[in-house]
C-alpha positions in Angstrom: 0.6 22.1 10.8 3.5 25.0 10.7 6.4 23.4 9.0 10.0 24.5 10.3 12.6 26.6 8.0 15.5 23.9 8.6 12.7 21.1 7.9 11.5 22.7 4.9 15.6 23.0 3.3 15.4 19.0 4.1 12.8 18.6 2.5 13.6 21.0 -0.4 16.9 19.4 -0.9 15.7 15.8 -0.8 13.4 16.3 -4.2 16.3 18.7 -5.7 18.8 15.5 -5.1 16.3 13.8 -7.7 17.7 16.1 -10.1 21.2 15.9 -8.9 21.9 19.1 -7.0 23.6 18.4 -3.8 22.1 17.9 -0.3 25.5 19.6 0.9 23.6 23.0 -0.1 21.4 22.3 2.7 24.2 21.6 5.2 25.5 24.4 4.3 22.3 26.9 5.2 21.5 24.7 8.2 25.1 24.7 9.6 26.7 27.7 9.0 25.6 29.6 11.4 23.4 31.9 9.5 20.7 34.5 10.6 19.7 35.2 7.8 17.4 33.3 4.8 20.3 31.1 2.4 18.9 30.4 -0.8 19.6 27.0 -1.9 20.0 27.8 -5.2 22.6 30.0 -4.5 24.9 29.2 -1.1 28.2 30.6 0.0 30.7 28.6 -1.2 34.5 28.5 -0.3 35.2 31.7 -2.2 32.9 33.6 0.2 35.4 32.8 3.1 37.9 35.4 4.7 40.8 34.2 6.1 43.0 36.7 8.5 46.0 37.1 6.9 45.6 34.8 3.6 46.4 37.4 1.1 49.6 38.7 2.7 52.7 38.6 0.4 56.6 39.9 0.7 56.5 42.7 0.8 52.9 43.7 2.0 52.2 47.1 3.4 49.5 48.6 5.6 49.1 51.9 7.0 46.6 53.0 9.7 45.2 55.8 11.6 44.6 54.3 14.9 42.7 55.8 18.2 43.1 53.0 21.1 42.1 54.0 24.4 44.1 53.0 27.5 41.8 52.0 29.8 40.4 49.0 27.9 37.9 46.9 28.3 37.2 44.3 25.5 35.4 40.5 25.5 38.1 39.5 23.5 41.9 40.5 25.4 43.0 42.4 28.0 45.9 43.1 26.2 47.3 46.9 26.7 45.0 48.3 29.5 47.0 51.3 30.7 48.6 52.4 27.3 47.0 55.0 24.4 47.7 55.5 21.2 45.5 58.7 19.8 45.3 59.7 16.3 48.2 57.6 15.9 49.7 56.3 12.1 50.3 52.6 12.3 52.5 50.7 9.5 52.9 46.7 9.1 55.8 45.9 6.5 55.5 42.1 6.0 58.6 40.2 4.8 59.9 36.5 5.2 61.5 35.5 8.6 65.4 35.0 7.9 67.4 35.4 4.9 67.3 32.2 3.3 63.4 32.1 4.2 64.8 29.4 7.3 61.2 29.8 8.6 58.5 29.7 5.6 55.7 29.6 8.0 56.5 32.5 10.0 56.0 36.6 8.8 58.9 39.1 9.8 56.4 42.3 10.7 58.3 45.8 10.4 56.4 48.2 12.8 56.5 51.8 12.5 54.4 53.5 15.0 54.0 57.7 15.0 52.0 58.9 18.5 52.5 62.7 18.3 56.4 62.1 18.4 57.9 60.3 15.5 58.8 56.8 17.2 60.4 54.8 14.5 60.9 51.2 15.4 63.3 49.7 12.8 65.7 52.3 14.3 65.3 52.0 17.6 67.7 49.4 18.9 68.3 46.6 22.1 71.6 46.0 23.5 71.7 42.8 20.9 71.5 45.6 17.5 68.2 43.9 17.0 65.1 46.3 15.5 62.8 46.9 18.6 59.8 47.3 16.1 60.5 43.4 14.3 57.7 41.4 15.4 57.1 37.3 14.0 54.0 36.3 13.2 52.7 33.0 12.3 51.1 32.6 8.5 48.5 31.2 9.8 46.4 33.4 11.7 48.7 36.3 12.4 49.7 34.6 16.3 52.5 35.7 17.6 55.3 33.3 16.5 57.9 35.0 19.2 58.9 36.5 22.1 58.3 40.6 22.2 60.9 43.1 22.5 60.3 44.9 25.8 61.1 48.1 24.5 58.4 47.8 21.8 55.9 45.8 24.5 53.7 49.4 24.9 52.9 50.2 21.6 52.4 46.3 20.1 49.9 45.5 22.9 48.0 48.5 21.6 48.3 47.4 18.1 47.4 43.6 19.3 44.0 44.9 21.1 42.6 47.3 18.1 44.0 46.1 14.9 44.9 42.4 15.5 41.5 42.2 17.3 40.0 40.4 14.5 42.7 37.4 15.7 40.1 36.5 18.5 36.9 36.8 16.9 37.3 34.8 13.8 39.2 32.0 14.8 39.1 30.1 11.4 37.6 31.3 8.1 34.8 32.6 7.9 31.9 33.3 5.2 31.5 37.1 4.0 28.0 36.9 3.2 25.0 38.7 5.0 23.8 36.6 7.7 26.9 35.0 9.1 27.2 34.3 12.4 31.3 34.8 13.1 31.3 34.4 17.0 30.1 35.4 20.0 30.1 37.4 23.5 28.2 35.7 26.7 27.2 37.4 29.4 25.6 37.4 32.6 22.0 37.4 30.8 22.0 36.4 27.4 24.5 35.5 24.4 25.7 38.2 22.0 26.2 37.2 18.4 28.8 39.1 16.0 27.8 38.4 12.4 28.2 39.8 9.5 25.1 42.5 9.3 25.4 44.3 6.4 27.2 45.2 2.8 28.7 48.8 1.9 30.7 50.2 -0.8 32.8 52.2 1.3 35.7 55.3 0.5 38.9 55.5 2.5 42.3 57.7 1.9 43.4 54.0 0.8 40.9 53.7 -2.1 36.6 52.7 -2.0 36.1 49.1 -1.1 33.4 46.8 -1.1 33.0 46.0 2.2 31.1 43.6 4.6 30.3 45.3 8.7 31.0 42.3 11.2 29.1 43.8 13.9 27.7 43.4 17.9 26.0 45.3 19.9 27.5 45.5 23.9 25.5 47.9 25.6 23.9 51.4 24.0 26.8 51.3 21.3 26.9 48.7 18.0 30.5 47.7 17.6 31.8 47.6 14.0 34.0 46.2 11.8 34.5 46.7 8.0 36.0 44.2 6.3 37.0 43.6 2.2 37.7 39.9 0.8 40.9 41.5 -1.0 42.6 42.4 2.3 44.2 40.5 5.2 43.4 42.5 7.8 40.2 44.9 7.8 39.8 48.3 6.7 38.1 50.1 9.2 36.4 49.7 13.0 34.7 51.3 15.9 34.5 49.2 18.6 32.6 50.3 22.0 32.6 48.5 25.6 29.5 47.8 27.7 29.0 51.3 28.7 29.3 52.7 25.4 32.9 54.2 25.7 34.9 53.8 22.8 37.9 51.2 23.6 39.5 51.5 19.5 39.0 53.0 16.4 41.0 52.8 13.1 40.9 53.2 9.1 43.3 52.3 6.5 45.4 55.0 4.8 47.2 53.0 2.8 48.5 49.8 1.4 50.6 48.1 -0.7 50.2 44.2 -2.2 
């Protein structure tokens, strides 16, 4: 009689209990949502999660080359359908909201966006002498933690629906290990999981990073996102729609703890 693979960690983990390992090793490989064999010896544990936005400090800096295509069509938003941003350099200052740090929860994002003309938004300025390019952010999960300045409306949305993508797809930590089932896409037919596929050492003008590819496949195309566990937001993607037509693609230039 064929024995299952979850019934077989049960049964593994009741006799290693004798010796005092934990039966929480087999909740972990049967609940985590993994496609992949977990050894039991050896499961993810808390410092194989990836939070969005965990290792952001004042002061934090990042710098991208961004590609978002206007007439987007993503599972995830529909955030910014009409506008483009190509081979565009995208900066994120983060500092705390309010001089005396009134709001400890809540990011004060500096963005500096250059689209073939230089448009710099800390000096671009409403009719209240307020910095079109300050957007607040939440510390937990990057949401947005205010209104948007109209003027800067355009150019955030793109930002939101390539770069801040990863917002919508993992919605609480998640484990970096191979095998990790992060979310997924339903359809008409079937249910498209994005997990975490594979591992790659991989070289940017930012620096080489070990990296883990959160990736689905939508169509003829495999979406992909490279992600480092030193970083709070990820390092690289190429995200397709349905029909194969690229919707965003960025990679880090540079960044500063």
């Amino acid at each position: 009689m064929k024995t299952s693979p979850k019934l077989k960690i049960l049964l593994i983990s009741g006799i290693m209990a004798v010796f005092g390992l934990s039966v929480s090793i087999a909740i972990i490989a049967i609940g985590g949502g993994f496609a992949s064999p977990v050894s039991i010896f050896k499961p993810p544990t808390s410092a194989n999660l990836w939070t969005i936005g965990k290792t952001i400090r004042p002061g934090t800096l990042m710098n991208y080359s961004l590609t978002r295509i206007g007439s987007h069509d993503s599972p995830w938003s529909s955030l910014g359908e009409h506008s483009s941003l190509v081979n565009s350099s995208v900066t994120m200052k983060f500092d705390q909201e309010g001089a005396n740090n009134k709001s400890p929860n809540v990011w004060k994002v500096i963005l500096d966006v250059i689209n073939g003309t230089r448009i710099n938004a800390n000096t671009t300025q409403n009719q209240n002498g307020k910095s079109n390019g300050v957007v607040l952010m939440s510390k937990q999960q990057l949401t947005n933690a205010g209104p948007i300045v109209k003027n800067i409306l355009p150019l955030y949305e793109a930002v939101e629906s390539s770069i801040l993508e990863i917002r919508d797809i993992a919605l609480q930590p998640q484990y970096l290990v191979i095998g990790a089932e992060w979310n997924s896409i339903s359809t008409d037919v079937n249910t498209i999981p994005v997990k975490v596929t594979s591992q790659q050492n991989l070289q940017t003008k930012a620096g080489t990073f070990n990296t883990y590819i959160l990736s689905y496949t939508l169509g003829p195309k495999t979406s992909r996102i490279w992600i480092t566990p030193d970083l709070p937001l990820p390092i690289k993607a190429e995200v397709y729609n349905s029909q194969g037509q690229l919707q965003y693609k960025y990679d880090l230039i540079s960044y500063k703890k």
